[in-house]
Biopython code that builds the backbone (N, CA, C, O; Angstrom):
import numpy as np
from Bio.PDB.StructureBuilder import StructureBuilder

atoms = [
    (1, "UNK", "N", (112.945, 105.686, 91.112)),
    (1, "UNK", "CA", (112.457, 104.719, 92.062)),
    (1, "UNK", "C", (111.260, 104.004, 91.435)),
    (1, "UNK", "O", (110.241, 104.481, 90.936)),
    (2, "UNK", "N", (111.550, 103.057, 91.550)),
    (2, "UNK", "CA", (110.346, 101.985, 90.992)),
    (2, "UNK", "C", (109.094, 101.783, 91.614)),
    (2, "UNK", "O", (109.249, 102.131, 92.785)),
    (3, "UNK", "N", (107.578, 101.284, 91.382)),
    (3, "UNK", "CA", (107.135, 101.042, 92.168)),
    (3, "UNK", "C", (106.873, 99.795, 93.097)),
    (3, "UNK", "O", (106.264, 99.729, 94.165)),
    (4, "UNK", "N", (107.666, 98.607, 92.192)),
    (4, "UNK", "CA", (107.929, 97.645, 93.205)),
    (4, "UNK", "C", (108.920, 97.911, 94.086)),
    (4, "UNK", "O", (108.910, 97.080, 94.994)),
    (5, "UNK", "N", (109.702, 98.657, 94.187)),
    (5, "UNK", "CA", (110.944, 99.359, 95.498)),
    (5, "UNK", "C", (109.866, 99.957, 96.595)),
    (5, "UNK", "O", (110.186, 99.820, 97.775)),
    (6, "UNK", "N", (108.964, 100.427, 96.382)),
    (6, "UNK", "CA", (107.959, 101.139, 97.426)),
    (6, "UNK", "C", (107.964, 100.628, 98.034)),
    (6, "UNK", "O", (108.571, 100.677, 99.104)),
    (7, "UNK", "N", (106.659, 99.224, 97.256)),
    (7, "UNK", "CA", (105.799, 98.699, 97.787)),
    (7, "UNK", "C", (106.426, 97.597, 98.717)),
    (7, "UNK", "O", (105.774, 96.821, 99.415)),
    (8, "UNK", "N", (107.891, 97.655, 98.608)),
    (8, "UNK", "CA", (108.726, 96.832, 99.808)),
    (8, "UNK", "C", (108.605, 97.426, 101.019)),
    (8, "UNK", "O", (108.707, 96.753, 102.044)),
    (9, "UNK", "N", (108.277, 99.300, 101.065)),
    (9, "UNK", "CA", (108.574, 99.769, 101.911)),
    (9, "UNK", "C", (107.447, 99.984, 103.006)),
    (9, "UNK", "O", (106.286, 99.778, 102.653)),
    (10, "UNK", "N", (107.702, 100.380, 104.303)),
    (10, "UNK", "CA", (106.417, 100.127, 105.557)),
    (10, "UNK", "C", (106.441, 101.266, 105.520)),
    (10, "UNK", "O", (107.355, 102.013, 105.171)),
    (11, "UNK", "N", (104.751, 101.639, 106.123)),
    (11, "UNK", "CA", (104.543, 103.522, 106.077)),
    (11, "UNK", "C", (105.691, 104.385, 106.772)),
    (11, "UNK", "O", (106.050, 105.431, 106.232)),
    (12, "UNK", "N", (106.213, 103.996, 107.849)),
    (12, "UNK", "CA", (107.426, 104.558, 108.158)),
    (12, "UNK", "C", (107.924, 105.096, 107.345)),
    (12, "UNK", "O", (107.824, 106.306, 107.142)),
    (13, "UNK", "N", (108.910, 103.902, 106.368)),
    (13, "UNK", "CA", (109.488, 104.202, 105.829)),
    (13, "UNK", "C", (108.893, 105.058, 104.417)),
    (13, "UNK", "O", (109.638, 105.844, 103.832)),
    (14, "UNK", "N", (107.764, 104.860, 104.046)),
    (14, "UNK", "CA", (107.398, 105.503, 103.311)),
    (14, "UNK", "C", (107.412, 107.353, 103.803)),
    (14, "UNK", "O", (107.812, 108.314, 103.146)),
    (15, "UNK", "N", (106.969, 107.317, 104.823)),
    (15, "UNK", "CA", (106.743, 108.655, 105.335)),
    (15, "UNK", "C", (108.149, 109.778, 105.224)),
    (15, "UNK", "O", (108.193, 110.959, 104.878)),
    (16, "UNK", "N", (109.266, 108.791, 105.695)),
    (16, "UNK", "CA", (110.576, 109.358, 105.836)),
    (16, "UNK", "C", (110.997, 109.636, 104.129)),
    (16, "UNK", "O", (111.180, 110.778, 103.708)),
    (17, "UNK", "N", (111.104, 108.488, 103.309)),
    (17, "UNK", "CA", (111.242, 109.049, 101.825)),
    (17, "UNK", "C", (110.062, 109.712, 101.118)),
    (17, "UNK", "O", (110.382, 109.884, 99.941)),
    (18, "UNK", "N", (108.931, 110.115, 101.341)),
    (18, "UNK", "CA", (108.038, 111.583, 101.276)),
    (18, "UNK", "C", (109.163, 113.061, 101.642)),
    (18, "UNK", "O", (109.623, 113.833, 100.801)),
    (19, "UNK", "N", (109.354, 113.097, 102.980)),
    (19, "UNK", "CA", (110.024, 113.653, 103.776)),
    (19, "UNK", "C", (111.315, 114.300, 102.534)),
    (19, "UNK", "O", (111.423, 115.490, 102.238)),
    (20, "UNK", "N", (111.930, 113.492, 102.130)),
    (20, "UNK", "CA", (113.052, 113.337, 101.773)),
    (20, "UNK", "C", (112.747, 113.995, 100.287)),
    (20, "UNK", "O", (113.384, 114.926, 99.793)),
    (21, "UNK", "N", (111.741, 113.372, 99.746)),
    (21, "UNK", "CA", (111.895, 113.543, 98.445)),
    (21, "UNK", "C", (111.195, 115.459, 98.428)),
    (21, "UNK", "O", (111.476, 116.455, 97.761)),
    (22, "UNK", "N", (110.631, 115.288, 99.071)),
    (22, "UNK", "CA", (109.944, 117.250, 99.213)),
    (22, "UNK", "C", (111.245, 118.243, 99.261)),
    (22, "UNK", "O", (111.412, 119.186, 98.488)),
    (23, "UNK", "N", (112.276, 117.796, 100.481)),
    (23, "UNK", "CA", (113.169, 118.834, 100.702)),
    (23, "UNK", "C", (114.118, 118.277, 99.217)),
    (23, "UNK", "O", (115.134, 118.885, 98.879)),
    (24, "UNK", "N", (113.739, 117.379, 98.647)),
    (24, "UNK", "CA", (114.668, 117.315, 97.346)),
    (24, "UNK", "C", (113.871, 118.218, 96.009)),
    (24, "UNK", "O", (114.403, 118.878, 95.116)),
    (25, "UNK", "N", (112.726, 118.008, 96.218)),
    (25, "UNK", "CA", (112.199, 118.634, 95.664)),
    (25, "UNK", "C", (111.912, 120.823, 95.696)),
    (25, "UNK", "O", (111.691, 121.590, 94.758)),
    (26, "UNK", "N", (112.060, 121.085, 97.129)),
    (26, "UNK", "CA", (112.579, 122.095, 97.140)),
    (26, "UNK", "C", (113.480, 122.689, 96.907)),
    (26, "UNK", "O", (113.352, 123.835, 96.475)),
    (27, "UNK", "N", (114.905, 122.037, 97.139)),
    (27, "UNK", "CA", (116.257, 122.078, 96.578)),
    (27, "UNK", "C", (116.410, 122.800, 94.807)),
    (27, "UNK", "O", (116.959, 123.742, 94.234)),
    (28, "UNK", "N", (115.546, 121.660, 94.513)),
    (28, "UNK", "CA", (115.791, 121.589, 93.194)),
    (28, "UNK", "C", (114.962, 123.111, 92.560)),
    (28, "UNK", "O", (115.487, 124.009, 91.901)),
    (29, "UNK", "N", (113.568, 123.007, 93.009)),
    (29, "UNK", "CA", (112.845, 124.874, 93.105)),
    (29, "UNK", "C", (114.075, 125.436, 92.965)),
    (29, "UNK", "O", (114.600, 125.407, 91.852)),
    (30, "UNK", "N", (114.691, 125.994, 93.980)),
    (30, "UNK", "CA", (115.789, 127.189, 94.063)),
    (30, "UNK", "C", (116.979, 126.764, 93.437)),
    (30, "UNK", "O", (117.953, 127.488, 93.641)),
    (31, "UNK", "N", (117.117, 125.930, 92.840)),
    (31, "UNK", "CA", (118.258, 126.274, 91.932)),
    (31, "UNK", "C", (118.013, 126.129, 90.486)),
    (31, "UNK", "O", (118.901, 125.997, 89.643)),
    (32, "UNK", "N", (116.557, 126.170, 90.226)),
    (32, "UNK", "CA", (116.269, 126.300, 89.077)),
    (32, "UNK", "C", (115.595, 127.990, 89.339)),
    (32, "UNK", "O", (115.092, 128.170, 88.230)),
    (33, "UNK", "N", (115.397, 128.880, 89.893)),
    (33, "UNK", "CA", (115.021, 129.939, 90.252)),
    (33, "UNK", "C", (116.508, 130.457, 90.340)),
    (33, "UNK", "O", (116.900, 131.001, 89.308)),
    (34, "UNK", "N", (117.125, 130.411, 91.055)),
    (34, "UNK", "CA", (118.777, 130.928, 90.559)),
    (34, "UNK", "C", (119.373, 130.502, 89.521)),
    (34, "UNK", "O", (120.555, 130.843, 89.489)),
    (35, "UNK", "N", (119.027, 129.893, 88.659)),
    (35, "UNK", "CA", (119.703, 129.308, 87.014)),
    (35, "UNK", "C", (121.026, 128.799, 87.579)),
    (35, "UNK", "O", (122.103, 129.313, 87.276)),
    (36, "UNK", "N", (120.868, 127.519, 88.613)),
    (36, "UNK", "CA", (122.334, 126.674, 88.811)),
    (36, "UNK", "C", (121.529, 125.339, 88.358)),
    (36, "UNK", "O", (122.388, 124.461, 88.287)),
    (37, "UNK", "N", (120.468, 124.883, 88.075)),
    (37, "UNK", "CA", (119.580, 123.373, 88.044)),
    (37, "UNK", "C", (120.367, 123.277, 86.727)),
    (37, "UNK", "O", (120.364, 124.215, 85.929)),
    (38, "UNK", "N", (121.223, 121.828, 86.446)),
    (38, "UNK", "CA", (121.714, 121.541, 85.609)),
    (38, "UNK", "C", (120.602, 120.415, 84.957)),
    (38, "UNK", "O", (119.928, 120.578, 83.940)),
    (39, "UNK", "N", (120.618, 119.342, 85.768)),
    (39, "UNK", "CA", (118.990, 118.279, 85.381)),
    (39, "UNK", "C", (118.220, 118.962, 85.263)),
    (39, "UNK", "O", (118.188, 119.691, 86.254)),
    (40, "UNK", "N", (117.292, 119.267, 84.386)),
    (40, "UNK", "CA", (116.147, 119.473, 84.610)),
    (40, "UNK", "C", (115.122, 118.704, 84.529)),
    (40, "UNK", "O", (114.033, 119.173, 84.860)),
    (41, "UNK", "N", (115.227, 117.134, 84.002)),
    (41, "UNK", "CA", (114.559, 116.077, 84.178)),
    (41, "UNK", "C", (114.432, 115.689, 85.513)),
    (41, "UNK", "O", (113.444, 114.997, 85.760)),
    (42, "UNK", "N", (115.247, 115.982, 86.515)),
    (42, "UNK", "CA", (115.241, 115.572, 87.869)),
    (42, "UNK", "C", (114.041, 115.949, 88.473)),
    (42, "UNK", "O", (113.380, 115.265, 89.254)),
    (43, "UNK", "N", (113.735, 117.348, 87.971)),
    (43, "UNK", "CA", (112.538, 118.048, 88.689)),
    (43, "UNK", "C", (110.853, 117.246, 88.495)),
    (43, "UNK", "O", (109.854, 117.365, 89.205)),
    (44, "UNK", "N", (111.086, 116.399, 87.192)),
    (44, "UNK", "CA", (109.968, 115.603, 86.796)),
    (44, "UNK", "C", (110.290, 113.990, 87.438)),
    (44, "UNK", "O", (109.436, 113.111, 87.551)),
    (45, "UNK", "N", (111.200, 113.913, 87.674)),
    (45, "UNK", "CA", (111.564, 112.396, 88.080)),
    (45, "UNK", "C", (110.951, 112.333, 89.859)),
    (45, "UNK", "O", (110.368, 111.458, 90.498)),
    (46, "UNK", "N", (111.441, 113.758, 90.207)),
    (46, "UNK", "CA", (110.902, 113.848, 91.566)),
    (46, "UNK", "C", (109.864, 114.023, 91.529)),
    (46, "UNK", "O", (109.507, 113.336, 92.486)),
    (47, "UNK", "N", (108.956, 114.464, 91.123)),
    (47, "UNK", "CA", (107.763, 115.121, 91.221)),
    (47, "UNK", "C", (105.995, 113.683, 91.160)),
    (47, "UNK", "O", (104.879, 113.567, 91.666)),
    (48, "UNK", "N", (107.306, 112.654, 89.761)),
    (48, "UNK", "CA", (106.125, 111.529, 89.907)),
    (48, "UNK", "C", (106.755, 110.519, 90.924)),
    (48, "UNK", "O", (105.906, 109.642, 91.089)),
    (49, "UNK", "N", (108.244, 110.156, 91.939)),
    (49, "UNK", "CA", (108.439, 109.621, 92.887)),
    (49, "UNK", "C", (107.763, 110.437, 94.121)),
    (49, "UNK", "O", (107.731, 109.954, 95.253)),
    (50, "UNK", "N", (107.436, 111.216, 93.930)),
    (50, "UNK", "CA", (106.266, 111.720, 95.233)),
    (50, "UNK", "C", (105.027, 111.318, 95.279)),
    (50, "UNK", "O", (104.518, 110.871, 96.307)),
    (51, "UNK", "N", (104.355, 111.450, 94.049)),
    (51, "UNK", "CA", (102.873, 110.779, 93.659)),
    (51, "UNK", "C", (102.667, 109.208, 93.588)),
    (51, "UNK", "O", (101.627, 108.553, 93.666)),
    (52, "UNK", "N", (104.129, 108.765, 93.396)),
    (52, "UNK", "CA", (104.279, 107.163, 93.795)),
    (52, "UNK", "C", (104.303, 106.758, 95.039)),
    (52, "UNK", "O", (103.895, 105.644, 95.366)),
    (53, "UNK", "N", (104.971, 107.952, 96.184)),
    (53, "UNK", "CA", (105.234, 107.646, 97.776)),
    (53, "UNK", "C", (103.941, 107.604, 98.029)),
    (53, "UNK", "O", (103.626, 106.506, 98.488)),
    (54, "UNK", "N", (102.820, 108.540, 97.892)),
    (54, "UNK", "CA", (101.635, 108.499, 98.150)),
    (54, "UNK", "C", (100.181, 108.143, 97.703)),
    (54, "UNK", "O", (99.063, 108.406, 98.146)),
    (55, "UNK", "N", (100.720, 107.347, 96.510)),
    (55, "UNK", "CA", (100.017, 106.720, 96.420)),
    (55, "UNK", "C", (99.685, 105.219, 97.196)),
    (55, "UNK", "O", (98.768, 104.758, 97.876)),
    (56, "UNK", "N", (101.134, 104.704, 96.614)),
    (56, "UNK", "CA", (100.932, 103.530, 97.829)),
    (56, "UNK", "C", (101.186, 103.946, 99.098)),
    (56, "UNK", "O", (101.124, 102.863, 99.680)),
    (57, "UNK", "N", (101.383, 104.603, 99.781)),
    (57, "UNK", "CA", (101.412, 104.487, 101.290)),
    (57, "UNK", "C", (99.631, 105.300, 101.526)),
    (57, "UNK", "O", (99.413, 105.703, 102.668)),
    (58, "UNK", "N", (98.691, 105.459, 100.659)),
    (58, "UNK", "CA", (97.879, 105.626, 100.927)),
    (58, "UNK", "C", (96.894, 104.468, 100.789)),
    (58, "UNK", "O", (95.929, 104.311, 101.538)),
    (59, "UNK", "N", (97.275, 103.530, 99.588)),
    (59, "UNK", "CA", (96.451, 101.749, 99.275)),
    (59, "UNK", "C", (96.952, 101.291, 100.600)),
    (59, "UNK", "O", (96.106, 100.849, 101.377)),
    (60, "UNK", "N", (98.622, 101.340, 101.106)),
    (60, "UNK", "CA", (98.684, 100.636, 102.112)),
    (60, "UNK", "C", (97.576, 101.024, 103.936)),
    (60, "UNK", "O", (97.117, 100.271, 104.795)),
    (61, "UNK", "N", (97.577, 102.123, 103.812)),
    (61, "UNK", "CA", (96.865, 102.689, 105.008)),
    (61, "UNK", "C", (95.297, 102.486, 104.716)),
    (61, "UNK", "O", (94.510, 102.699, 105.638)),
    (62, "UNK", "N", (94.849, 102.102, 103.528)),
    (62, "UNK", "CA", (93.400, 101.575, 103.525)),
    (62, "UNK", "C", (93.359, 100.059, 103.645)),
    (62, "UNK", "O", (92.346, 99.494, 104.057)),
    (63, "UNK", "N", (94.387, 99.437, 103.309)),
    (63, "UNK", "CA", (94.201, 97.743, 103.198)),
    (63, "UNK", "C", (94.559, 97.826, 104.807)),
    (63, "UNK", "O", (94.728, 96.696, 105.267)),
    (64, "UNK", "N", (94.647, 98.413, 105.348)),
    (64, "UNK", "CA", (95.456, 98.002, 107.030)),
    (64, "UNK", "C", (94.111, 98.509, 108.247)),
    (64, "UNK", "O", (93.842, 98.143, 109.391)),
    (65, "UNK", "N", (93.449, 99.608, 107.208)),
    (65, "UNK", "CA", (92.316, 99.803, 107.760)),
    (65, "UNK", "C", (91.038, 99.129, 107.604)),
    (65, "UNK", "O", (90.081, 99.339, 108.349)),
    (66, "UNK", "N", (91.032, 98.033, 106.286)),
    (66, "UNK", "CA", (89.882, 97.480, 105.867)),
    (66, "UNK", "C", (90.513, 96.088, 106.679)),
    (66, "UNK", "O", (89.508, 95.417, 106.911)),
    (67, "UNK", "N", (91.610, 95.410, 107.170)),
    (67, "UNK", "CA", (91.862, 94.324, 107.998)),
    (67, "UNK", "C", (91.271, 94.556, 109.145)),
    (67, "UNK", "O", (90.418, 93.783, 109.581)),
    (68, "UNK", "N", (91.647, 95.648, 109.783)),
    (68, "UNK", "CA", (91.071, 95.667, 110.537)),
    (68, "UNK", "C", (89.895, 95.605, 111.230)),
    (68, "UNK", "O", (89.625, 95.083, 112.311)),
    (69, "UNK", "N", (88.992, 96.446, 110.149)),
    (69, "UNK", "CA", (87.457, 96.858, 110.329)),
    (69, "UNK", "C", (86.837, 95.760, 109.968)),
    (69, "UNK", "O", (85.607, 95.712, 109.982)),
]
sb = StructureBuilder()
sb.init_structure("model")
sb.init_model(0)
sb.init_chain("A")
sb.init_seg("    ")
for serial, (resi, resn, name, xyz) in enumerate(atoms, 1):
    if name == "N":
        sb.init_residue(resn, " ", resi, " ")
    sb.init_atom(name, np.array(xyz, "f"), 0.0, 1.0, " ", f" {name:<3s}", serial, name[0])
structure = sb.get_structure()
């Protein structure tokens, strides 16, 4: 996931693919703990699309708070 794909997205939606990407990210835990994880790049691909969900949905929740204020 890119980070111009995010930054299309509204905290909603940001919140729901957080959501999404954790239980993907747990997934992936236990089947690399049972030796079935065939990717193992996946586990790093997820790991910086999480730090991307929150990053911008955290710039976005300060620019929405500095409009306001």
């Amino acid at each position: 996931m890119k980070a111009s794909e995010v930054r299309e997205l509204s905290l909603d939606q940001l919140e729901d693919q957080l959501l999404k990407l954790k239980k993907e990210q747990f997934n992936l835990r236990f089947q690399k703990a049972s030796g079935q994880l065939e990717n193992v790049a996946r586990v790093r691909q997820v790991r910086r699309d999480i730090a991307r969900v929150k990053t911008i949905a955290r710039q976005k929740a300060a620019g929405s708070a500095k409009a306001e204020g």
